[in-house]
N, C-alpha and C positions, 0 to 999 in steps of 0.2 A: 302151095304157097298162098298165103292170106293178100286179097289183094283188098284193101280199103275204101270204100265211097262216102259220101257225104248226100245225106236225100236233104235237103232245105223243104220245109212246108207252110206256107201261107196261106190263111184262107181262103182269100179269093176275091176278086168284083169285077164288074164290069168297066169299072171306071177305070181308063189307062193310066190316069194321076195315082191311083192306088197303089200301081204297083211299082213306080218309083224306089222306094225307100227302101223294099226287097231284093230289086237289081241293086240297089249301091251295097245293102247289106252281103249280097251272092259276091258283086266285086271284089268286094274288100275282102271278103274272107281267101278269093281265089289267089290274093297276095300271098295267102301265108298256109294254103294246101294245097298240094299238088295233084293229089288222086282225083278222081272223077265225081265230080259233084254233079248239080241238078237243083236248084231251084222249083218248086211244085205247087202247086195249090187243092185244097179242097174241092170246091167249087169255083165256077161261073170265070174261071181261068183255063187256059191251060198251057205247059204239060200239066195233066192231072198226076197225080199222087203213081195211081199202078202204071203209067206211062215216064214216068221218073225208074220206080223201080227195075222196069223192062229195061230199060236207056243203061240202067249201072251194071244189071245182070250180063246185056248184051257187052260191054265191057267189060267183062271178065273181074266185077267187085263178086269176093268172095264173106263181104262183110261190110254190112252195112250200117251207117251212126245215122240215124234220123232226129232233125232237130228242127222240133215244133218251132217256129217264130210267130206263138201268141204270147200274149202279157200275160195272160191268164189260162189256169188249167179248167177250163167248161167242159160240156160232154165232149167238146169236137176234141181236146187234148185227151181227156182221160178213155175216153169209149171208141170213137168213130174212128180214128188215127190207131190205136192198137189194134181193135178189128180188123182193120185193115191190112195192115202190114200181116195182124198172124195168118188171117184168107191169104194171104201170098205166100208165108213162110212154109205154109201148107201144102202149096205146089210147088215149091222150089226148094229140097232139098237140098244141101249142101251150102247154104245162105245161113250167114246169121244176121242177127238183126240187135242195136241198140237204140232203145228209143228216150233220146234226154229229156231233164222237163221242159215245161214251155219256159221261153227267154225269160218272162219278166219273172219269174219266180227266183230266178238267179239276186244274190247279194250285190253283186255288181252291176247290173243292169237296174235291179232300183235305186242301189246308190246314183249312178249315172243320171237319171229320170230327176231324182230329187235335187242332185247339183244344178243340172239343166234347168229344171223350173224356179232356183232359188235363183239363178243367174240371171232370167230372164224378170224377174222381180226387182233386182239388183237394177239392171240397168233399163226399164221400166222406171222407176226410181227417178234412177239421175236425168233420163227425156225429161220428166215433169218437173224435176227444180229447177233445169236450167230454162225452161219454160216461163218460172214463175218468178226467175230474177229479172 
Protein backbone atom coordinates (compact mmCIF):
# COMPACT_ATOMS: atom_id res chain seq x y z
CA UNK A 1 0.00 0.00 0.00
CA UNK A 2 1.24 3.60 -1.08
CA UNK A 3 1.36 5.48 1.77
CA UNK A 4 1.94 9.57 0.90
CA UNK A 5 4.20 12.37 2.68
CA UNK A 6 4.75 15.80 2.04
CA UNK A 7 8.82 16.84 2.54
CA UNK A 8 8.36 21.07 2.75
CA UNK A 9 11.90 22.66 2.02
CA UNK A 10 13.13 26.10 3.05
CA UNK A 11 16.24 27.42 2.84
CA UNK A 12 17.15 28.26 5.95
CA UNK A 13 18.67 31.31 8.50
CA UNK A 14 19.39 31.85 11.61
CA UNK A 15 16.97 34.37 11.99
CA UNK A 16 13.69 33.15 13.96
CA UNK A 17 11.73 35.96 12.18
CA UNK A 18 12.69 34.04 8.94
CA UNK A 19 11.02 31.17 9.60
CA UNK A 20 7.62 32.62 10.35
CA UNK A 21 5.94 32.62 6.96
CA UNK A 22 7.18 28.81 6.43
CA UNK A 23 5.33 27.73 9.67
CA UNK A 24 2.06 29.51 8.55
CA UNK A 25 2.86 28.16 5.02
CA UNK A 26 3.44 24.20 6.77
CA UNK A 27 -0.10 25.25 8.65
CA UNK A 28 -2.11 26.15 6.21
CA UNK A 29 -1.42 23.40 4.03
CA UNK A 30 -1.90 20.85 7.24
CA UNK A 31 -5.63 22.12 6.69
CA UNK A 32 -6.06 20.52 3.70
CA UNK A 33 -3.51 17.12 4.04
CA UNK A 34 -3.56 14.80 6.03
CA UNK A 35 -0.54 12.44 5.56
CA UNK A 36 2.57 13.15 7.17
CA UNK A 37 4.38 16.15 6.38
CA UNK A 38 7.67 17.97 7.66
CA UNK A 39 8.64 21.17 7.07
CA UNK A 40 12.68 21.29 6.38
CA UNK A 41 15.41 23.46 5.54
CA UNK A 42 18.67 23.53 3.65
CA UNK A 43 20.90 25.04 5.94
CA UNK A 44 21.49 26.86 9.27
CA UNK A 45 17.95 25.51 10.41
CA UNK A 46 16.70 22.45 11.39
CA UNK A 47 15.05 19.66 10.84
CA UNK A 48 17.51 19.40 7.97
CA UNK A 49 16.39 17.99 4.70
CA UNK A 50 17.78 14.03 5.42
CA UNK A 51 16.28 14.46 8.88
CA UNK A 52 12.67 15.15 7.27
CA UNK A 53 13.20 12.30 5.13
CA UNK A 54 14.26 9.74 8.06
CA UNK A 55 10.93 11.33 10.15
CA UNK A 56 8.57 10.27 6.74
CA UNK A 57 10.34 7.05 6.20
CA UNK A 58 10.19 6.22 9.93
CA UNK A 59 6.43 6.63 9.32
CA UNK A 60 5.85 4.39 7.00
CA UNK A 61 5.61 7.22 3.68
CA UNK A 62 6.11 4.90 0.96
CA UNK A 63 6.11 7.96 -1.46
CA UNK A 64 7.36 10.91 -1.21
CA UNK A 65 6.23 14.90 -2.93
CA UNK A 66 9.01 17.17 -2.14
CA UNK A 67 8.18 20.79 -2.47
CA UNK A 68 10.92 23.33 -2.79
CA UNK A 69 9.34 26.67 -1.30
CA UNK A 70 12.00 29.05 -3.26
CA UNK A 71 10.69 31.80 -5.63
CA UNK A 72 13.22 30.74 -7.80
CA UNK A 73 14.94 27.63 -9.28
CA UNK A 74 19.02 28.47 -8.44
CA UNK A 75 21.49 25.55 -7.92
CA UNK A 76 19.91 24.98 -4.38
CA UNK A 77 16.48 24.05 -6.45
CA UNK A 78 17.93 22.53 -9.55
CA UNK A 79 21.22 20.70 -8.19
CA UNK A 80 21.64 20.46 -4.27
CA UNK A 81 17.87 19.36 -3.41
CA UNK A 82 17.81 16.61 -6.32
CA UNK A 83 21.25 15.42 -5.23
CA UNK A 84 19.94 15.06 -2.30
CA UNK A 85 16.93 13.36 -2.30
CA UNK A 86 18.64 10.77 -5.14
CA UNK A 87 21.97 10.11 -2.23
CA UNK A 88 18.78 8.91 -0.22
CA UNK A 89 16.60 7.37 -2.91
CA UNK A 90 19.84 5.41 -3.20
CA UNK A 91 19.77 3.81 0.30
CA UNK A 92 16.23 3.55 0.56
CA UNK A 93 14.67 1.34 -1.70
CA UNK A 94 11.29 1.00 -2.01
CA UNK A 95 10.76 4.94 -1.61
CA UNK A 96 9.70 7.09 -4.42
CA UNK A 97 10.24 10.36 -4.72
CA UNK A 98 8.56 13.68 -6.46
CA UNK A 99 10.21 16.57 -6.56
CA UNK A 100 7.82 19.82 -7.69
CA UNK A 101 9.20 23.13 -9.02
CA UNK A 102 10.13 25.87 -6.77
CA UNK A 103 6.78 27.76 -5.58
CA UNK A 104 7.33 30.85 -7.40
CA UNK A 105 7.61 29.40 -10.73
CA UNK A 106 4.13 28.31 -10.39
CA UNK A 107 1.38 30.76 -12.41
CA UNK A 108 -0.40 31.30 -9.42
CA UNK A 109 1.95 32.22 -6.97
CA UNK A 110 3.09 34.88 -9.36
CA UNK A 111 -0.18 35.85 -10.15
CA UNK A 112 -0.70 36.09 -6.33
CA UNK A 113 2.78 38.24 -5.77
CA UNK A 114 1.78 40.68 -8.53
CA UNK A 115 -1.91 41.11 -7.10
CA UNK A 116 -0.43 41.57 -3.72
CA UNK A 117 2.14 44.30 -4.75
CA UNK A 118 -0.52 46.05 -7.12
CA UNK A 119 -2.74 46.11 -3.88
CA UNK A 120 -0.33 47.36 -1.74
CA UNK A 121 0.39 50.23 -4.41
CA UNK A 122 -3.39 50.70 -4.57
CA UNK A 123 -3.69 51.46 -1.22
CA UNK A 124 -0.41 53.18 -0.78
CA UNK A 125 -2.13 55.35 -3.09
CA UNK A 126 -5.15 56.37 -1.15
CA UNK A 127 -2.71 56.89 2.50
CA UNK A 128 -1.22 59.79 0.40
CA UNK A 129 -4.39 61.40 -1.01
CA UNK A 130 -6.16 61.29 1.92
CA UNK A 131 -3.07 62.90 3.39
CA UNK A 132 -2.88 65.49 0.94
CA UNK A 133 -6.73 66.73 1.22
Amino acid sequence: MIKTGLLLIAHGSKDPEWIKPFKAIENEIRKHFSGPLILTYLESTTPRIEEGLAHLIDNGVTYITVAPLFLAAGSHVRSDIPNLIDGFRSRKAGVSFRILPAIGHLPAIQELIASEVIAQIELQSEHVAARIK
